[in-house]
N, C-alpha and C positions, 0 to 999 in steps of 0.2 A: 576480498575487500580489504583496504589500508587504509589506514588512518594516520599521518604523522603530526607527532607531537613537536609543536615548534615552544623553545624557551620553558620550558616542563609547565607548561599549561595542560596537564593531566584532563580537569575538569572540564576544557571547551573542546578539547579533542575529543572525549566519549561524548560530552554532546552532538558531537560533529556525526562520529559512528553510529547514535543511536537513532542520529536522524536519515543518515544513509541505509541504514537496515530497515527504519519504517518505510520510508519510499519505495523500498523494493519488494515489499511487504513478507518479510520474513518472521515476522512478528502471528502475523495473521494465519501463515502459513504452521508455524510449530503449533499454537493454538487449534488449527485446523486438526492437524494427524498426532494429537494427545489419544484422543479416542474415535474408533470406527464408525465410520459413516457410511449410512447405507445409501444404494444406489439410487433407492427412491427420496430421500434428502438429499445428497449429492448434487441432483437432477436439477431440484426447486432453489438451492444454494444458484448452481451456475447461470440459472433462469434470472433469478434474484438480480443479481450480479449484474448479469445482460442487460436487464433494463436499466438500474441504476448509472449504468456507464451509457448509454443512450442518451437517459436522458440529462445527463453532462453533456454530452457534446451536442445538444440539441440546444441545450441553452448557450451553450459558446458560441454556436454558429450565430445565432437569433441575434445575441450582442456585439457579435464585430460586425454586425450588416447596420447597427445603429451608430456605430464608433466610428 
């Protein structure tokens, strides 16, 4: 990952990088494997997850068929 600093704008550049690192969820992820997780959490996590993301693109669909 890069980040270039144009006219030593320090300050919008790490904003730039801190936003490229959440989108890619790196954030979520060190958080995630600080401490051991067991496989029957794990499980209910990636379940969690699956629907949550379903039902996003459930509602995107729903709204570009009214757009």
């Amino acid at each position: 990952m890069q980040t270039i600093v144009y006219q030593n704008q320090v300050d919008r550049a790490l904003k730039v990088l801190k936003r490229q690192i959440n989108k890619e969820g790196l954030f979520k992820e060190l958080k995630r494997r600080r401490f051991y997780e067991k496989p029957s959490v794990k499980k209910k996590r990636k379940m969690k997850e699956a629907q949550k993301k379903k039902k996003v693109a459930m509602r995107r669909m729903r709204s570009s068929w009214h757009g």
